[in-house]
DRENPA-3360 file (N, C-alpha, C; in nm, 2 decimals, always signed):
BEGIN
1 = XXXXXXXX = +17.47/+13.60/+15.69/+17.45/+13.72/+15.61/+17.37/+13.82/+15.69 ~ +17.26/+13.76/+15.77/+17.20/+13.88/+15.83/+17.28/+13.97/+15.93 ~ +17.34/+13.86/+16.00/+17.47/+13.97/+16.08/+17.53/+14.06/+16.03 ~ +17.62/+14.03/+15.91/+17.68/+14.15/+15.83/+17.56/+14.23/+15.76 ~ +17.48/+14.19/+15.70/+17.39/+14.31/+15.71/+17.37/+14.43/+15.81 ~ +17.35/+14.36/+15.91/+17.32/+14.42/+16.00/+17.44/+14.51/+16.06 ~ +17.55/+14.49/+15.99/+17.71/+14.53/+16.06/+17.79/+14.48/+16.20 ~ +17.73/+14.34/+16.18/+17.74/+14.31/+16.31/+17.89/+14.17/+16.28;
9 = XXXXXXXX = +17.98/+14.20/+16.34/+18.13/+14.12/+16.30/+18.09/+13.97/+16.37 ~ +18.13/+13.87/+16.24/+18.07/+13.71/+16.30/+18.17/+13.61/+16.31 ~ +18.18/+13.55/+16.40/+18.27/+13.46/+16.40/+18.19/+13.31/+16.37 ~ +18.26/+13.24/+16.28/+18.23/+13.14/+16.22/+18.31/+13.04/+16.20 ~ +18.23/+12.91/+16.23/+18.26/+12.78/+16.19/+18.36/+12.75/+16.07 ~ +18.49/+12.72/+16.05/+18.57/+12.68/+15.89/+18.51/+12.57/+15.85 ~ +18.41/+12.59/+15.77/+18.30/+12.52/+15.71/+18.30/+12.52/+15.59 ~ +18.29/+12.44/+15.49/+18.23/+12.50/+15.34/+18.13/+12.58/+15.33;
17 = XXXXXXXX = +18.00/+12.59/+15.41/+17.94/+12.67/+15.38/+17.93/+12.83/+15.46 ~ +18.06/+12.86/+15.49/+18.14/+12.94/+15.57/+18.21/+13.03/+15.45 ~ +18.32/+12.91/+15.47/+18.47/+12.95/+15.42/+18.46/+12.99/+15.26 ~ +18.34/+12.95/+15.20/+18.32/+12.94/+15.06/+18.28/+13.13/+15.05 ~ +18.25/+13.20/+15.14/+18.19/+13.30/+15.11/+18.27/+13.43/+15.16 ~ +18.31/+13.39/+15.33/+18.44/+13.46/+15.39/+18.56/+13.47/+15.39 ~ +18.61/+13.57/+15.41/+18.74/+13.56/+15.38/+18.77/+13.59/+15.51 ~ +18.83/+13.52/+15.57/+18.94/+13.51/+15.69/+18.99/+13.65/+15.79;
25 = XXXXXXXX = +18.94/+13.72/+15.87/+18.99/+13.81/+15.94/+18.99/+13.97/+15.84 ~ +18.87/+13.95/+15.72/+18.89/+14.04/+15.65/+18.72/+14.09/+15.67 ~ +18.62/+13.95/+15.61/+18.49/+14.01/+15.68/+18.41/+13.88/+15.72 ~ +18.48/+13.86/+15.88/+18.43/+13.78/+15.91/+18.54/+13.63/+15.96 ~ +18.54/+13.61/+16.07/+18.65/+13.53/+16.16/+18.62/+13.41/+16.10 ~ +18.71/+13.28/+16.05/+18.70/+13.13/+16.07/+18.74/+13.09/+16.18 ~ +18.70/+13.01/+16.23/+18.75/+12.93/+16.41/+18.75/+12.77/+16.34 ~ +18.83/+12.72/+16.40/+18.78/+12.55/+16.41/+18.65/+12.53/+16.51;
33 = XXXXXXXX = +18.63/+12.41/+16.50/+18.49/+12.37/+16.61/+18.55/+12.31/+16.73 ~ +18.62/+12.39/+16.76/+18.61/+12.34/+16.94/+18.67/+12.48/+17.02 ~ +18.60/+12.45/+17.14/+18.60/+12.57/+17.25/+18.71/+12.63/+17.28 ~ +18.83/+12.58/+17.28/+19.00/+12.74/+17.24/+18.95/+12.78/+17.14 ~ +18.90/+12.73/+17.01/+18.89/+12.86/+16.93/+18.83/+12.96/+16.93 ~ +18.70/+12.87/+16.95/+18.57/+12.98/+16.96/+18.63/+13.10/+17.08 ~ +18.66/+13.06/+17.20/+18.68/+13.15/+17.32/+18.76/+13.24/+17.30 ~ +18.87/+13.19/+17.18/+19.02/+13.31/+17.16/+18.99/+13.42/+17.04;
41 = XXXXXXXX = +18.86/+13.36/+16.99/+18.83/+13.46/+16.89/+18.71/+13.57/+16.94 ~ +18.61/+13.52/+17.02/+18.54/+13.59/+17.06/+18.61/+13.70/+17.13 ~ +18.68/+13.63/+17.24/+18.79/+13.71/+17.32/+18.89/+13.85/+17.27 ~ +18.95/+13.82/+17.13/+18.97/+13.88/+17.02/+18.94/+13.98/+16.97 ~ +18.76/+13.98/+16.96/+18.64/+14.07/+16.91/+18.64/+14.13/+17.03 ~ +18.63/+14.09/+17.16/+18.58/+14.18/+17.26/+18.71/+14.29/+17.28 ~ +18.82/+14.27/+17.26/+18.91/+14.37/+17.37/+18.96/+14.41/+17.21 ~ +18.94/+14.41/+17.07/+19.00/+14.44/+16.99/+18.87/+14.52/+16.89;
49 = XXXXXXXX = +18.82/+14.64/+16.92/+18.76/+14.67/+16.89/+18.73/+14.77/+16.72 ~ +18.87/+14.80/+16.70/+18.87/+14.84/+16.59/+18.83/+14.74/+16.50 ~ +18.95/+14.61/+16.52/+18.92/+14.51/+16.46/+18.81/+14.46/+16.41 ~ +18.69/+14.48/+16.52/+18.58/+14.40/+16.51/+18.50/+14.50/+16.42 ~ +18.53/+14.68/+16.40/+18.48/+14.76/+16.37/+18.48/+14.76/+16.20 ~ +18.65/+14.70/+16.19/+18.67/+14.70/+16.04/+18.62/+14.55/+15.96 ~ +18.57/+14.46/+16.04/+18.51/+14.33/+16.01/+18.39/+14.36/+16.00 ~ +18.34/+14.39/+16.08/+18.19/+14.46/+16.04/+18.15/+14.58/+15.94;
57 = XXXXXXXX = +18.23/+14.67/+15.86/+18.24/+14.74/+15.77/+18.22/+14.67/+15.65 ~ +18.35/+14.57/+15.68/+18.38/+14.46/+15.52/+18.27/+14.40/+15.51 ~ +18.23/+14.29/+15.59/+18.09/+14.23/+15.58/+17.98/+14.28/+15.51 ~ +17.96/+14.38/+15.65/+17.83/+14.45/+15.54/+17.84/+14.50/+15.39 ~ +17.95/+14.52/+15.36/+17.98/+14.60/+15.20/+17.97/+14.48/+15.16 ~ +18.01/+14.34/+15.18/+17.99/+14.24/+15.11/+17.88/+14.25/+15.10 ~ +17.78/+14.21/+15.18/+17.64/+14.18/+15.18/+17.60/+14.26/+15.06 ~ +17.57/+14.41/+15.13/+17.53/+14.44/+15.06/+17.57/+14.49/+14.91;
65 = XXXXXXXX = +17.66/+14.51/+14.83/+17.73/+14.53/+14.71/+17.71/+14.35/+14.60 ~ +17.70/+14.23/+14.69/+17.69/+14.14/+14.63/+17.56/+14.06/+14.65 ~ +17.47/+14.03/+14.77/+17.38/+13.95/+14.78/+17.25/+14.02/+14.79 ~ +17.25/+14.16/+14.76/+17.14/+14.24/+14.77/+17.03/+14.23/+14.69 ~ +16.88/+14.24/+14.67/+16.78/+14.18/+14.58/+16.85/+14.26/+14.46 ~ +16.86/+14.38/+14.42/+16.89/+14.48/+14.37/+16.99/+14.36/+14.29 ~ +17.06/+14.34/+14.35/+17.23/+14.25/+14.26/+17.15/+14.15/+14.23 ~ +17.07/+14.05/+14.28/+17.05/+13.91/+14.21/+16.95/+13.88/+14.19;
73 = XXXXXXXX = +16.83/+14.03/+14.17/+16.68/+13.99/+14.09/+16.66/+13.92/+13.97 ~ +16.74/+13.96/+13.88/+16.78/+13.91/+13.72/+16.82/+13.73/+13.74 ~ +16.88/+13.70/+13.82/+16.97/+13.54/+13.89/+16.82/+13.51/+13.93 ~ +16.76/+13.54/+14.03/+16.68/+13.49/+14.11/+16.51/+13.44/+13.99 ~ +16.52/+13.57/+13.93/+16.37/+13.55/+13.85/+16.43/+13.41/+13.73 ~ +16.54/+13.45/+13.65/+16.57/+13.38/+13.58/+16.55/+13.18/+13.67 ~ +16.57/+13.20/+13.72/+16.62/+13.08/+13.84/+16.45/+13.01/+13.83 ~ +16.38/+13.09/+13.93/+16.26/+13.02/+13.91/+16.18/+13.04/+13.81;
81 = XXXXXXXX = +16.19/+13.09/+13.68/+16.13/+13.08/+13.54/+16.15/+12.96/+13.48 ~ +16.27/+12.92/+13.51/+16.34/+12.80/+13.49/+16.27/+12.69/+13.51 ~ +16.27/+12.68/+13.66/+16.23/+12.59/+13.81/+16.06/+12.59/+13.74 ~ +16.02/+12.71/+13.72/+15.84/+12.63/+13.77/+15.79/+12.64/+13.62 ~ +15.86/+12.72/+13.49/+15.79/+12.70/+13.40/+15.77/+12.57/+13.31 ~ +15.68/+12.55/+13.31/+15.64/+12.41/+13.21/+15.58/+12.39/+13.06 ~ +15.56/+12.52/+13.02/+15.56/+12.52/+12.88/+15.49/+12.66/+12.85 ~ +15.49/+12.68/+12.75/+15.44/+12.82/+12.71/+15.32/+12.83/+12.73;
89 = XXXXXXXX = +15.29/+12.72/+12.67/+15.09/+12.69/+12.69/+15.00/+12.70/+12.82 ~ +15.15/+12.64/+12.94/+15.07/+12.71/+13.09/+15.17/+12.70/+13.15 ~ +15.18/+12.88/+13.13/+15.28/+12.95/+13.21/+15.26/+12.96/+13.35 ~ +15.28/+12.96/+13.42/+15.29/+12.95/+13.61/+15.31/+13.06/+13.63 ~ +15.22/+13.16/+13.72/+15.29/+13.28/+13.81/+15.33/+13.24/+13.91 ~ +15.41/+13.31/+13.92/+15.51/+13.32/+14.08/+15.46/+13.43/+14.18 ~ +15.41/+13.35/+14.30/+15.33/+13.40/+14.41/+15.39/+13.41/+14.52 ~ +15.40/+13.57/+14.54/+15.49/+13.61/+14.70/+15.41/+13.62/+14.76;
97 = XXXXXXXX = +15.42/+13.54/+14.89/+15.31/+13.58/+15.02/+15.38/+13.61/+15.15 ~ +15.37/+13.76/+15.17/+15.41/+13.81/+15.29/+15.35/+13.87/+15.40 ~ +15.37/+13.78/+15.52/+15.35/+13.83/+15.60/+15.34/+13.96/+15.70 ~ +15.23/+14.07/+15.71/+15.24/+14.15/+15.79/+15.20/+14.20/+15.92 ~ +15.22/+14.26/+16.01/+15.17/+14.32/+16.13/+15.23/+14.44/+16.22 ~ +15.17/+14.53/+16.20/+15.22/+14.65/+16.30/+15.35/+14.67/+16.23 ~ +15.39/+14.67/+16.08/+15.49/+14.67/+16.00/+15.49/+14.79/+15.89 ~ +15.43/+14.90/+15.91/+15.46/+14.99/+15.81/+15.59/+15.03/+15.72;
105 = XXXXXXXX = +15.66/+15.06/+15.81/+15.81/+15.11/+15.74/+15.85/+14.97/+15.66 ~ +15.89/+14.82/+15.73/+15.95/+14.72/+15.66/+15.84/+14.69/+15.54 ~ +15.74/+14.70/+15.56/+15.64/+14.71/+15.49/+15.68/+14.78/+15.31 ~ +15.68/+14.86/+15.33/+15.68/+15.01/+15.20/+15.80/+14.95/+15.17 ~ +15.89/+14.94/+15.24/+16.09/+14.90/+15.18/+16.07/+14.79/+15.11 ~ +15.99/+14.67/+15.19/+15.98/+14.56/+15.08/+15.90/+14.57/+14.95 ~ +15.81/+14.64/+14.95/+15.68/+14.63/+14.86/+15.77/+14.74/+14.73 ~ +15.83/+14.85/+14.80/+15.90/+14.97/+14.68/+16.04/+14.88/+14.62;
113 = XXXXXXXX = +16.08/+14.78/+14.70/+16.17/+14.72/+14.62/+16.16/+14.58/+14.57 ~ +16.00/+14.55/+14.54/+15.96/+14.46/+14.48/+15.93/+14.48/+14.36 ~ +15.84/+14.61/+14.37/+15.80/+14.66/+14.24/+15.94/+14.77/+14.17 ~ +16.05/+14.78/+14.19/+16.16/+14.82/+14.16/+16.25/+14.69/+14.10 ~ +16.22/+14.60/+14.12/+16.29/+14.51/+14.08/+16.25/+14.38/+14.00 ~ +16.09/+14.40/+14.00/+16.00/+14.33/+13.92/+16.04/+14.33/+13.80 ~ +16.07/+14.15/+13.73/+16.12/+14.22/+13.58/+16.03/+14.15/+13.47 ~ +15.88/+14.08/+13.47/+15.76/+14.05/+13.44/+15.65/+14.05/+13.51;
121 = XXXXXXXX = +15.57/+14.16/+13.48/+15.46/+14.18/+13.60/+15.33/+14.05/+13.57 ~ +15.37/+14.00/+13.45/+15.21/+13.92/+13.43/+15.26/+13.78/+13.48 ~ +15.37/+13.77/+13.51/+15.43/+13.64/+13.57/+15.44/+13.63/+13.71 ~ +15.41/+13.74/+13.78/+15.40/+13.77/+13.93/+15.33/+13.84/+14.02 ~ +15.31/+13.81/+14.14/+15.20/+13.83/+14.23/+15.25/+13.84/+14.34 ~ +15.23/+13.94/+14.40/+15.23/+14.00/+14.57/+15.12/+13.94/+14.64 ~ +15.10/+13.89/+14.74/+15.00/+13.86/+14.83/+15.02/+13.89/+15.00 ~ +14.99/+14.00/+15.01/+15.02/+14.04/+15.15/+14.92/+13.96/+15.22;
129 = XXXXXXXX = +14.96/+13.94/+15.36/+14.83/+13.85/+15.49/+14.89/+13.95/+15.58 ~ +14.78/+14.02/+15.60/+14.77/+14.12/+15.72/+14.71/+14.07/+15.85 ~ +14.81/+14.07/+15.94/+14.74/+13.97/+16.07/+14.66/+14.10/+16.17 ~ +14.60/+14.15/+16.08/+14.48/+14.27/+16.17/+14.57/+14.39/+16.20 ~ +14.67/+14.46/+16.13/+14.75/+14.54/+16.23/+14.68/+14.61/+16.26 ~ +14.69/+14.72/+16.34/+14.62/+14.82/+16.41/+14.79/+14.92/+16.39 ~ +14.85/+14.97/+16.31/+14.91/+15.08/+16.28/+14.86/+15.12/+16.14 ~ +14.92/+15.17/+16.03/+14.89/+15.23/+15.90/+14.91/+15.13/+15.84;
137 = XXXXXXXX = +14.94/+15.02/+15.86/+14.99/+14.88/+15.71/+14.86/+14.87/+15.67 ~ +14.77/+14.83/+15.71/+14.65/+14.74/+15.66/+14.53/+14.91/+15.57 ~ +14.57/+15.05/+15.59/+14.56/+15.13/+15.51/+14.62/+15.14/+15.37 ~ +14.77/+15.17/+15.39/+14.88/+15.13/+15.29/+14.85/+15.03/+15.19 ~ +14.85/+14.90/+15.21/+14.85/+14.80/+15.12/+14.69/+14.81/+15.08 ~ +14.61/+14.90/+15.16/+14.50/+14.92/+15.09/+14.46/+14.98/+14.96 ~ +14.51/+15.09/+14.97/+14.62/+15.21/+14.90/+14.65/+15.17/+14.77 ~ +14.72/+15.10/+14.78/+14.81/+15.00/+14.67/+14.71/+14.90/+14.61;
145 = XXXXXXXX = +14.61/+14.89/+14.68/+14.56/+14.71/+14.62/+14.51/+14.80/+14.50 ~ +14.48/+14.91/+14.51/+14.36/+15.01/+14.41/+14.47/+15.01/+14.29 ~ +14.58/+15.03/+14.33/+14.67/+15.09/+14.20/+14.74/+14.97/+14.11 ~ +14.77/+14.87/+14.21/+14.85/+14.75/+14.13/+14.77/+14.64/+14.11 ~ +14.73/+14.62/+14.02/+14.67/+14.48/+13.99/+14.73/+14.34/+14.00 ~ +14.86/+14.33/+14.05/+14.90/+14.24/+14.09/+14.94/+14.19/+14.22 ~ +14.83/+14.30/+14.32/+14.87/+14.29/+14.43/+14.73/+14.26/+14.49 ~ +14.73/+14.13/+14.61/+14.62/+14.09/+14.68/+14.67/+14.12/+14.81;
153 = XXXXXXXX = +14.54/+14.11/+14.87/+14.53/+14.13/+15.01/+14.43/+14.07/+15.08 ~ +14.48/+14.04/+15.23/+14.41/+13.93/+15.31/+14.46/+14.03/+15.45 ~ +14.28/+14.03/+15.49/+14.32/+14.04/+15.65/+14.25/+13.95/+15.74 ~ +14.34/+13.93/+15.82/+14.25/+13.83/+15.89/+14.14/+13.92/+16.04 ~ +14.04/+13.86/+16.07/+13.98/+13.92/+16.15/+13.99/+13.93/+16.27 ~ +14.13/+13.87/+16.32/+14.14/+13.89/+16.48/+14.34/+13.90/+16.43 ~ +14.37/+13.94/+16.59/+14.50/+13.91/+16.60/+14.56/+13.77/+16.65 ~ +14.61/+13.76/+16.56/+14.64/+13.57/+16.61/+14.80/+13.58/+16.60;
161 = XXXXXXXX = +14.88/+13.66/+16.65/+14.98/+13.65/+16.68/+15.11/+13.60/+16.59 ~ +15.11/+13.48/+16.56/+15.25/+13.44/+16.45/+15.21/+13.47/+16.33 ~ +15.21/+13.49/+16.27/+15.22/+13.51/+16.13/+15.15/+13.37/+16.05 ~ +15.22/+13.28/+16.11/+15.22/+13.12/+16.04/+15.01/+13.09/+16.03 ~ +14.95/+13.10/+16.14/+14.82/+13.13/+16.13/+14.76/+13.22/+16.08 ~ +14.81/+13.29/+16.04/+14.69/+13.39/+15.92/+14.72/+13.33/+15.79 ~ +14.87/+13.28/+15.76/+14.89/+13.24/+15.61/+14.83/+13.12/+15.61 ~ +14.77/+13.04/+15.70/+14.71/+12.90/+15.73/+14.58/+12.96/+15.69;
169 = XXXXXXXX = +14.48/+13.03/+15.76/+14.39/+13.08/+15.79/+14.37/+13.13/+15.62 ~ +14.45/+13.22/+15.59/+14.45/+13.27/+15.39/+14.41/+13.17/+15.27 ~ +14.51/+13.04/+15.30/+14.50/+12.97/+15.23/+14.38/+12.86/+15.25 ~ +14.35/+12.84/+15.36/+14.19/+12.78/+15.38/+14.08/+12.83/+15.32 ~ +14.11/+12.99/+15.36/+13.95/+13.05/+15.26/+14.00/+13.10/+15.11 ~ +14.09/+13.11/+15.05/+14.16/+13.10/+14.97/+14.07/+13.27/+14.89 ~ +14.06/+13.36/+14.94/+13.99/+13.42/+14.90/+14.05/+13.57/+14.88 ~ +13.98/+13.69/+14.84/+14.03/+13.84/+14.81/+13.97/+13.92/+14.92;
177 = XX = +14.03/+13.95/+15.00/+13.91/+14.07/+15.07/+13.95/+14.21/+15.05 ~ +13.87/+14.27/+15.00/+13.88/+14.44/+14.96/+13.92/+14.45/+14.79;
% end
C-alpha cells in the first residue's frame, strides 16, 4: 500500500495476501513466483508506460478512497476499545507514541489528522519523542503541548540518531518534560 500511495505501479506476488486486495492489471500486476514472470512483468511496466501510468492512478485512488485514517478511524478506534478495554471501572487509554526529528511538515499532517479524527479525547494520548531536532518540530509540539491536554512531550538531550533510542531512552525515565 505504501507504493500505491505513493503512485507508484507494483507488481506482486498471486498471493492471498496480494490477490485478496488487487485486482489484476487494473491497480496493480499479479506474477506467479518464479523469474519469467517476474521479468515479463517488470519488462511490461518498463516499455509500457501508459500502462504503468494508469496502474498507478488506480492504486493510489484505492489507497487512498479506502485505507485512509480518515476511511477507517471509526474501524480502527472501535477495534482497539474492544481489544484493551476491560471493564468500565478501569478504562485503559490508548497511547500513540511518535517518533520525531527534523520533521515539521510530516509532523503537523500527522498531529492535524489525529486530532481531526479523534473520536474520544479522554480515551487517548499523543506522546511525541523528539530526538533533539534542530528545525521548528521541537517549537511546534511545544506550541501545542500548551493547548492540548492530551498531548506529551519528550526530548531527548542529544541526537542519537534512530528513533528506536529516544523511545528506549522515554520510557526509561518515563517522564514529562516542558
Amino acid at each position: 500500500m505504501d507504493y500505491s500511495a505513493a503512485g507508484i505501479a507494483s507488481i506482486l506476488s498471486d498471493v492471498e495476501a496480494y490477490n485478496s486486495s488487487v485486482i489484476n492489471e487494473i491497480n496493480g500486476i499479479l506474477v506467479k513466483n518464479d523469474t519469467t514472470s517476474w521479468i515479463k512483468a517488470i519488462e511490461d511496466l518498463i516499455i509500457n508506460s501508459r500502462k504503468r501510468e494508469i496502474i498507478s492512478e488506480n492504486a493510489r485512488e484505492v489507497v487512498l478512497s479506502q485505507h485512509s485514517i480518515q476511511k477507517n478511524a471509526a474501524k480502527w478506534y472501535l477495534y482497539y476499545k474492544n481489544l484493551i478495554s476491560t471493564s468500565i471501572e478501569n478504562p485503559i487509554k490508548i497511547s500513540i507514541i511518535i517518533p520525531t526529528f527534523n520533521s515539521l511538515d510530516y509532523t503537523k499532517k500527522f498531529i492535524d489528522s489525529f486530532y481531526k479524527n479523534q473520536l474520544n479525547p479522554t480515551d487517548e494520548e499523543l506522546i511525541i519523542v523528539d530526538n533533539n531536532s534542530m528545525d521548528d518540530t521541537k517549537e511546534y509540539i511545544k506550541g501545542l503541548e500548551k493547548q492540548k491536554e492530551i498531548l506529551e512531550l519528550f526530548i531527548t538531550t542529544k541526537i542519537l540518531g534512530s528513533p528506536k533510542p529516544s523511545i528506549k531512552e522515554f520510557k526509561q525515565q518515563k517522564v514529562n518534560t516542558f
